[in-house]
C-alpha positions in Angstrom: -235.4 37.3 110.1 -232.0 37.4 111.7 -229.8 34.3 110.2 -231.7 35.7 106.5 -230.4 39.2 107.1 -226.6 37.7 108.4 -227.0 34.8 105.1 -227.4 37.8 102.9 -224.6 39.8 104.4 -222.5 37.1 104.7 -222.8 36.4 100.7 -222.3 39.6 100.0 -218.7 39.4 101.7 -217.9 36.3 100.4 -218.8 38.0 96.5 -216.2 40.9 97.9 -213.3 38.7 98.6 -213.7 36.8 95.6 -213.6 39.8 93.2 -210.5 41.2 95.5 -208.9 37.8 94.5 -209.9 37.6 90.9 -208.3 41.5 90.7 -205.2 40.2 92.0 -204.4 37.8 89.4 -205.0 39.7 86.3 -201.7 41.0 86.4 -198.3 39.8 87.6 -195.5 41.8 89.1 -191.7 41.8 88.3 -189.6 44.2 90.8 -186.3 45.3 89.6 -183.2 46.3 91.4 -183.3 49.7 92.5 -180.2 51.6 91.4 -179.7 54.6 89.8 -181.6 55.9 87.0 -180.8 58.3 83.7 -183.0 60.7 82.8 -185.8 60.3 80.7 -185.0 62.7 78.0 -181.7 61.7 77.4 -180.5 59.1 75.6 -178.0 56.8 77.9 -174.7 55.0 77.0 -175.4 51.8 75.1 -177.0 50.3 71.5 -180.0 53.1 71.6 -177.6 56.0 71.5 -176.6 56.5 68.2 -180.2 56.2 67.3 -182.1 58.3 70.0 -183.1 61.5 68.5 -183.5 64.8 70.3 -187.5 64.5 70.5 -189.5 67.3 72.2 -191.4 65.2 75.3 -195.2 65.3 75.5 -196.4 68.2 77.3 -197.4 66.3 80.5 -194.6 63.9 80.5 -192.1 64.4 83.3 -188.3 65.2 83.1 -186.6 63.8 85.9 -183.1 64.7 87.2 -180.8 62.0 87.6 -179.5 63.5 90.5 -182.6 64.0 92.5 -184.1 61.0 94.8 -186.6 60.5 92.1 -184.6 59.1 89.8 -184.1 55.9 91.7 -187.7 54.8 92.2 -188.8 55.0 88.1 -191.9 53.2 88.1 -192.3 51.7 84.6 -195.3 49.2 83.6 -195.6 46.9 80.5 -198.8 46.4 78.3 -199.1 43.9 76.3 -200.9 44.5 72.4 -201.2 40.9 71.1 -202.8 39.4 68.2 -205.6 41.2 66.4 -207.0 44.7 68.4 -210.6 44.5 69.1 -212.8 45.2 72.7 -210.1 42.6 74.9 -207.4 44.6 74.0 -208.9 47.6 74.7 -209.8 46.3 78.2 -206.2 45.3 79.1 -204.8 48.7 78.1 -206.9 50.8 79.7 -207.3 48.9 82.6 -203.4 48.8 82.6 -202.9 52.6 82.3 -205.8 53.2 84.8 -203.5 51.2 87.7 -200.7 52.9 86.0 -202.0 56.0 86.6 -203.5 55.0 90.6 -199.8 53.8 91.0 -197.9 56.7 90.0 -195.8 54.9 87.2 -193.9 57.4 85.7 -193.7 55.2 82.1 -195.8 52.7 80.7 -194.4 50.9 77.5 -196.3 49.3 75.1 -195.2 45.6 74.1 -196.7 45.6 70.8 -196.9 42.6 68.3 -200.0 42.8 65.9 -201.2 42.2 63.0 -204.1 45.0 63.5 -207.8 44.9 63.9 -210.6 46.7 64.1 -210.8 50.8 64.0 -212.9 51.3 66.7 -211.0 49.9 69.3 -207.8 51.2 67.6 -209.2 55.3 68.2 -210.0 54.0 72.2 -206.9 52.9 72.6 -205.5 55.9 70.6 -207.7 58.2 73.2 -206.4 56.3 76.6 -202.8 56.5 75.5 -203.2 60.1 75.5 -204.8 60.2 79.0 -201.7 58.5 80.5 -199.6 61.9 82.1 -196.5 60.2 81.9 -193.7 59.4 79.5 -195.1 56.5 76.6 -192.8 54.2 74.8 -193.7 51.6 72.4 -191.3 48.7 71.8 -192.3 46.5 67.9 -192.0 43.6 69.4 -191.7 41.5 65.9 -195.0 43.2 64.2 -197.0 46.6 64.6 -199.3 46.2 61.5 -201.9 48.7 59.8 -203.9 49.5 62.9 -200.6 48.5 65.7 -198.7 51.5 64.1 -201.7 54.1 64.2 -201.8 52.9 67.9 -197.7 53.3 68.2 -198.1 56.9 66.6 -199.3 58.3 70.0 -196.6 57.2 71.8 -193.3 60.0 73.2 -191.5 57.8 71.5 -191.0 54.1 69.4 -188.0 51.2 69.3 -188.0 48.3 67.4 -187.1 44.7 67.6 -184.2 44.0 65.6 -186.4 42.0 63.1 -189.5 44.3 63.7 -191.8 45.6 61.1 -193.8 48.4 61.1 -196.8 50.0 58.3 -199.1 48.8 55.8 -201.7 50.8 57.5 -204.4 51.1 55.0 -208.1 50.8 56.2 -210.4 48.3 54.7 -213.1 46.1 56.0 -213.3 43.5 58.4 -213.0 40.6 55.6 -210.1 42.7 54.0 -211.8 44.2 51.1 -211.7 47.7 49.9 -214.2 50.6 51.9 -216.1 52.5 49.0 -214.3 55.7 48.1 -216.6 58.4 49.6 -216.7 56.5 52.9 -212.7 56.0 52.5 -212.1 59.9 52.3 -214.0 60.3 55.4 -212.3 57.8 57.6 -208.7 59.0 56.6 -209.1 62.4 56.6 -210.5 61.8 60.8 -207.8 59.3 61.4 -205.8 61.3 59.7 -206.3 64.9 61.6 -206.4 62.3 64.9 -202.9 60.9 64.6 -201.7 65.0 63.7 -203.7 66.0 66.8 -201.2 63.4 68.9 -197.8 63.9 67.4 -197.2 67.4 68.0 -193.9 66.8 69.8 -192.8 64.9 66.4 -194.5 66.4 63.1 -192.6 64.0 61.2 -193.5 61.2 62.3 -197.5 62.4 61.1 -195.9 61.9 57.3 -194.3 58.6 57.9 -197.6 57.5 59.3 -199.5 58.8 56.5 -196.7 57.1 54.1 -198.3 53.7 55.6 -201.6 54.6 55.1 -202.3 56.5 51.9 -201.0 54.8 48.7 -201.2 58.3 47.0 -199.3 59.8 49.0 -195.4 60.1 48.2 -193.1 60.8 51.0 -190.0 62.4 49.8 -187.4 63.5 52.2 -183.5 65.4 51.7 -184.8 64.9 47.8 -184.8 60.9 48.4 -188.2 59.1 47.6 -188.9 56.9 50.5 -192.2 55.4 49.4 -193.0 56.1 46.2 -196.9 56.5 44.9 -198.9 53.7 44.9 -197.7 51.7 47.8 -197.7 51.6 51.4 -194.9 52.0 53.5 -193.5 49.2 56.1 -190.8 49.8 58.0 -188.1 47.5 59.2 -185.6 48.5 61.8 -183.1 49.4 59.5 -184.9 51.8 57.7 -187.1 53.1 60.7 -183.6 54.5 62.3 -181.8 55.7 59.5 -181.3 59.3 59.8 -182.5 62.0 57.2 -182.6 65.7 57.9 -180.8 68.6 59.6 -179.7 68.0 61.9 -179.6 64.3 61.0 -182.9 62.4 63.4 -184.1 59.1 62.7 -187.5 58.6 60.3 -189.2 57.5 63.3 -187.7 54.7 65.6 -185.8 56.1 68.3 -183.6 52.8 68.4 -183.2 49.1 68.5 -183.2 47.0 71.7 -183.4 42.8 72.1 -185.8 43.1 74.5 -187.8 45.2 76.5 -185.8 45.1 79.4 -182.6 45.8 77.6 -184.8 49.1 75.9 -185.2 50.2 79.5 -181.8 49.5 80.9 -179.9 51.1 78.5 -182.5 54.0 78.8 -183.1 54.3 82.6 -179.9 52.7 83.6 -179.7 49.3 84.7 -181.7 48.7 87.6 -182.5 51.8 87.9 -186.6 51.4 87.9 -189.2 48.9 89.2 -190.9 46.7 86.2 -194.5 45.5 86.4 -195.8 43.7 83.8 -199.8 43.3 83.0 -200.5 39.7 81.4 -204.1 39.5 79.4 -205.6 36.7 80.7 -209.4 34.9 79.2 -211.1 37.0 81.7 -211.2 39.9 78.7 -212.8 38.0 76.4 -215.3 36.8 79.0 -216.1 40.9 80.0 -216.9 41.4 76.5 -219.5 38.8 76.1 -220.4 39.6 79.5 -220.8 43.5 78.8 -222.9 42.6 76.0 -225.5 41.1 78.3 -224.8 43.8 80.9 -228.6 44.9 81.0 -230.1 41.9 81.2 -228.0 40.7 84.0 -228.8 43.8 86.1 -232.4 43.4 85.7 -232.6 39.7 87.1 -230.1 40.3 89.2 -232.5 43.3 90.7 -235.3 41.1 90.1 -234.2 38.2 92.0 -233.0 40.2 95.0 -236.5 41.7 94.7 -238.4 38.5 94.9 -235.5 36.8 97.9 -236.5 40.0 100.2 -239.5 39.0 99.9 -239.2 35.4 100.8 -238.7 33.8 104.1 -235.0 32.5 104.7 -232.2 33.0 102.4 -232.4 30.9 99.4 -231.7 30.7 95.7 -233.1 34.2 94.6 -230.4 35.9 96.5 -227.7 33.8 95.1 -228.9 34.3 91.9 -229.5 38.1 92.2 -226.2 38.7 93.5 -224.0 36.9 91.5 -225.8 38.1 88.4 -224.8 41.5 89.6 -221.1 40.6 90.6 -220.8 39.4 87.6 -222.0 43.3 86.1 -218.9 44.3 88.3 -216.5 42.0 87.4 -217.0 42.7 83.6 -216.8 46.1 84.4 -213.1 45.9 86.4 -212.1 43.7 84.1 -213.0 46.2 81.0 -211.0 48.9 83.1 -214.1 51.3 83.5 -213.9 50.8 87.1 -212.4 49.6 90.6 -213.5 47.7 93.1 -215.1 50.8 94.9 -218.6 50.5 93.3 -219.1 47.3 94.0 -218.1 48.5 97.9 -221.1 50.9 97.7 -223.6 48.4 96.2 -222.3 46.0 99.4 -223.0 49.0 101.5 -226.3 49.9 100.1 -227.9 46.2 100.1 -226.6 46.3 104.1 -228.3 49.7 104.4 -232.0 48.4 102.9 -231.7 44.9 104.6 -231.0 47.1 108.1 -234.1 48.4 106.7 -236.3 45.9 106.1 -235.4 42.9 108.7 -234.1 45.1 112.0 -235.3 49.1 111.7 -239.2 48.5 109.2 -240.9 52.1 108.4 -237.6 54.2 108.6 -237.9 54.7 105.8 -234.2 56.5 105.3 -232.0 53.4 105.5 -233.9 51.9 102.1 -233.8 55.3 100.8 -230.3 55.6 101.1 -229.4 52.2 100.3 -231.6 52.2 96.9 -229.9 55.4 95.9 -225.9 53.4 96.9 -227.1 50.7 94.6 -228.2 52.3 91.7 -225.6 54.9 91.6 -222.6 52.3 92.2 -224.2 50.5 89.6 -223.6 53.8 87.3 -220.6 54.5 88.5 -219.4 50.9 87.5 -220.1 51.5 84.0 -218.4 54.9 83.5 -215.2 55.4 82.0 -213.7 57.6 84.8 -209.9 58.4 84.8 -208.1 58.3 88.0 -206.5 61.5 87.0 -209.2 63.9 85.6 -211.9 65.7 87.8 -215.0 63.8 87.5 -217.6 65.4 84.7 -221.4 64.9 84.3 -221.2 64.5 80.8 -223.0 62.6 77.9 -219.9 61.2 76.8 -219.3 59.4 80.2 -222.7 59.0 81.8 -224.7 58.4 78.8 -224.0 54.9 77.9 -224.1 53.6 81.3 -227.3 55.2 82.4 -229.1 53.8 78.8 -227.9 50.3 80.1 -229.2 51.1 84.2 -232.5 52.3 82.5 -232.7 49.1 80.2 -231.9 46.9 83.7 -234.6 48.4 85.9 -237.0 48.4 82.9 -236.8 44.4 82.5 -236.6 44.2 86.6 -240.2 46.3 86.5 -241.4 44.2 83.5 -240.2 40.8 84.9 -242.1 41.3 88.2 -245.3 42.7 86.6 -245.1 39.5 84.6 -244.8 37.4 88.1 -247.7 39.2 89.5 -249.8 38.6 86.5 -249.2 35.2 86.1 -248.1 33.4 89.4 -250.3 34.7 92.2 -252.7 31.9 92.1 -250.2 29.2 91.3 -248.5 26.7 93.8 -244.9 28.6 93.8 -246.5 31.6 94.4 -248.4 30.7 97.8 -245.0 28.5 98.7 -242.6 31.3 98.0 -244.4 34.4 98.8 -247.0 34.3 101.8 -246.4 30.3 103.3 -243.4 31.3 105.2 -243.6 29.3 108.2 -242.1 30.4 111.3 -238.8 28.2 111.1 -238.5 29.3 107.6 -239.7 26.8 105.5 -242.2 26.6 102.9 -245.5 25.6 104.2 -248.6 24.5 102.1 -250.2 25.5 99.2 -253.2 28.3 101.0 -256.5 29.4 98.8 -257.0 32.7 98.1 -259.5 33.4 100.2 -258.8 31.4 103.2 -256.5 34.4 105.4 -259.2 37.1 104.6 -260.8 37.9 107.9 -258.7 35.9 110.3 -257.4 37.1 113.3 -253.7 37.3 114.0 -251.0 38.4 116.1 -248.3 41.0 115.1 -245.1 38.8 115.4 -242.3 42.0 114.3 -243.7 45.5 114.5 -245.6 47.3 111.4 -243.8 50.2 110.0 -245.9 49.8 108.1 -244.6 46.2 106.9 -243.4 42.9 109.1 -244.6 39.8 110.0 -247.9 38.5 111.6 -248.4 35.0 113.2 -251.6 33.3 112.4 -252.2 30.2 114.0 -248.7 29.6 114.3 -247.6 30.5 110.9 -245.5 33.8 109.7 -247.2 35.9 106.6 -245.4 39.1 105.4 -247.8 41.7 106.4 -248.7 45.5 105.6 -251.1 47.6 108.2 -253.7 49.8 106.0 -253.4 52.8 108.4 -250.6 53.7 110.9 -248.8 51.2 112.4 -248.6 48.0 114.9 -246.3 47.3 117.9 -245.3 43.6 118.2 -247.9 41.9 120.2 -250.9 43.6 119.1 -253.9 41.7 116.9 -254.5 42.4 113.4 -257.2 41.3 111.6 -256.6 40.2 107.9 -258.4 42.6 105.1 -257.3 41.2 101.7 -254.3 39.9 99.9 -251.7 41.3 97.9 -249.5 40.3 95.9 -246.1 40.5 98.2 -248.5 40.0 101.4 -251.2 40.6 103.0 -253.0 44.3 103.8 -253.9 43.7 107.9 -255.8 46.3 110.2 -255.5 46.8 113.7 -258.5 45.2 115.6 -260.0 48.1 118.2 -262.5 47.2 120.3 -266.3 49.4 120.0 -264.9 51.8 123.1 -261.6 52.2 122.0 -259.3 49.1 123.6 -258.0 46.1 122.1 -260.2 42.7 122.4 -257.7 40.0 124.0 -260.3 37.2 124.0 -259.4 34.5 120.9 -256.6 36.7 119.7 -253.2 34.1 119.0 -249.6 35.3 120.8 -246.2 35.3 119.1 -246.1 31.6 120.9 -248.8 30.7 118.6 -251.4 29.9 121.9 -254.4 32.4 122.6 -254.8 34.7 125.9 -258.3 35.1 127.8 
């Protein structure tokens, strides 16, 4: 029982270090040199400051003085948007603002080319964005298209390439044809009140968006049409910083920069921040097939570690039981619902009911415990927590997650009710479940019938499960009533399933028979 327990432990570390490894290169680091650093909410010497408007900051966005010791450790980190938005690129961005959030960055900017996608990932993102504390910029790198510039409407503020383009927001359907009317109204007026909700700290910048999406809609400003009825607005540079109003602000870009870097130098300072840059990688696609599957690979993973505790040795049920549910981890880490912490407290749970069942049987509170780690880590994996909000027991968080725990344990309950109907009687069932012979192999095929009545030795003690020897061969083993030191002869009542249900042979006045009765060296006392 020993090398299975250490096998199982021992695979459970190595499925640790490899998602520590895999978490380390999903994202690449770029340090800058530390000098200092302009503040925030002011524009700094250079191309961007003819263009930077006076713009309120976000609520929770931080001012930092260019004086204090602050404002030579910015901490800015870059997320890419790339191609069409759908699940993958809602998994790098919030995975990114998540270890933005765990790092302290003080900025994340947005590195946006895209030619849109799909609305439901578009209001996630949208939602994340506004979890982030700090200040958000979002740099048009070449294209933020219909739902790219919804996205880039929740941002403190927005620069363009100098050959970006920005608009053309209208929604329609996947395949690019018109959305009925009544259903049209609907989705604009709530994507609509959505992108007012997040640009409080610039009410123009509501219209312009609007300009992109609604072709009814004219926006008119210091009695100039800019997009007249009928169309949709799309921005170039040009336009997006020429100045209207008084006093005179840009429509909505706050300026025009090469490159990302040269946005941030010339309004940080050069050098004065630290640049990290998240990459998207294959691994996102992979999560999403992978969390569409999620239930089915927790219940075989729970299945299969079911069926391995049960079975002498450590063999292919434990392999396959736990990477199925590494791989409910990784999907989950990679979507950016979670850390590597849950899948810490699944390790330490399955150490907790393997103390259990192969060193401490009968405790009872070490399986207890380490049931109650696994299934709740298991939860807690699939939860969108934020680093930076107390944790809620909500519907909004929990429900999700728990439908897909439920849906898990329900197929692991189903897919051993199915092995108990039909394998008992069949040759794996014998080989895998009750033959375990002392060294740990499989022994042969037994009949029903031919343990019931036989006379054995307790090999571990009975709490009430272990391991009896019968003429030199290892059974699992459950005592009816009570419980058996190690040593003491059992006699064999019936078989179950999982093992076999053994009594404790008393003699008529009270004392144990040793005549005939085998010892844990498989020979007989007299």
């Amino acid at each position: 029982m020993l090398p299975k327990a250490l096998s199982l432990i021992g695979y459970v570390v190595l499925l640790l270090l490899g998602a520590v490894a895999a978490k380390s290169q999903t994202q690449e680091a770029r340090p800058a040199v530390v000098a200092a650093a302009q503040p925030v909410d002011a524009p700094a010497p250079g191309p961007l400051a003819a263009a930077a408007p006076a713009v309120a900051s976000a609520e929770a966005a931080p001012s930092v003085d260019a004086n204090s010791p602050l404002a030579a450790q910015l901490k800015v980190v870059v997320i890419p948007i790339r191609e069409a938005i759908a699940k993958p690129t809602l998994y790098v961005v919030r995975r990114g603002l998540k270890e933005a959030i765990e790092r302290a960055a003080d900025m994340v900017v947005i590195d946006m080319d895209t030619p849109g996608g799909e609305a439901g990932a578009m209001l996630e993102i949208m939602e994340a964005l506004d979890k982030f504390p700090g200040k958000k910029f979002t740099y048009v790198n070449s294209e933020a298209i219909s739902a790219g510039a919804i996205i880039a409407s929740v941002s403190d503020e927005i620069y363009f390439a100098p050959r970006g383009v920005m608009g053309a927001a209208d929604v329609v359907t996947g395949s690019g044809a018109d959305i009925p009317a009544a259903m049209k109204r609907k989705i604009d007026s709530y994507i609509s009140a959505k992108i007012e909700s997040y640009t409080t700290h610039a009410p123009r910048r509501a219209e312009v968006i609007k300009a992109m999406r609604l072709p009814e809609f004219e926006l008119k400003l210091d009695g100039q049409v800019i997009k007249e009825k009928g169309e949709l607005l799309t921005l170039t540079a040009e336009k997006a910083i020429a100045l209207y109003g008084e006093p005179p602000t840009p429509l909505l870009a706050a300026g025009v920069a090469d490159d990302v870097e040269s946005l941030l130098d010339s309004r940080l300072g050069e050098g004065g921040y630290t640049l990290e840059r998240l990459d998207a990688t294959w691994s996102e696609q992979l999560a999403v097939w992978l969390s569409a599957i999620v239930p089915v690979m927790l219940g075989l993973g729970l299945l299969a570690l079911f069926i391995e505790f049960k079975t002498p040795g450590f063999g292919i049920f434990g392999v396959v039981g736990l990477t199925l549910l590494g791989l409910v981890f990784l999907s989950n880490f990679v979507a950016g619902l979670s850390g590597h912490e849950p899948a810490l407290i699944f390790a330490l749970g399955l150490i907790l009911v393997a103390v259990e069942l192969f060193f401490l049987p009968g405790t009872v509170v070490f399986a207890l415990s380490g049931v109650v780690l696994m299934l709740g880590s298991l939860l807690w994996s699939m939860a969108d927590i934020w680093p930076n909000e107390p944790i809620s027991i909500s519907g909004d968080i929990f429900l999700s997650p728990l439908l897909n725990l439920l849906g898990g344990l329900a197929l692991a309950l189903l897919g051993g009710l199915a092995l108990l109907r039909f394998l008992p009687k069949g040759v794996f069932w014998d080989r895998v479940v009750l033959a375990a012979a002392a060294t740990g192999t499989s022994a042969p095929e037994i009949e029903e019938e031919s343990l019931i009545g036989q006379i054995g030795v307790a090999a571990t003690a009975l709490f009430p499960s272990g391991q009896i020897e019968v003429d030199g061969r290892r059974y699992e083993a459950r005592v009816a009533v009570g419980t058996v030191d190690v040593g003491q002869p059992v006699v064999v009542r019936a078989r179950r399933e999982f093992e076999l249900l053994v009594e404790k042979v008393v003699a008529a006045h009270g004392t144990t028979p040793v005549a005939a009765v085998a010892t844990p060296e498989g020979g007989a006392s007299a």
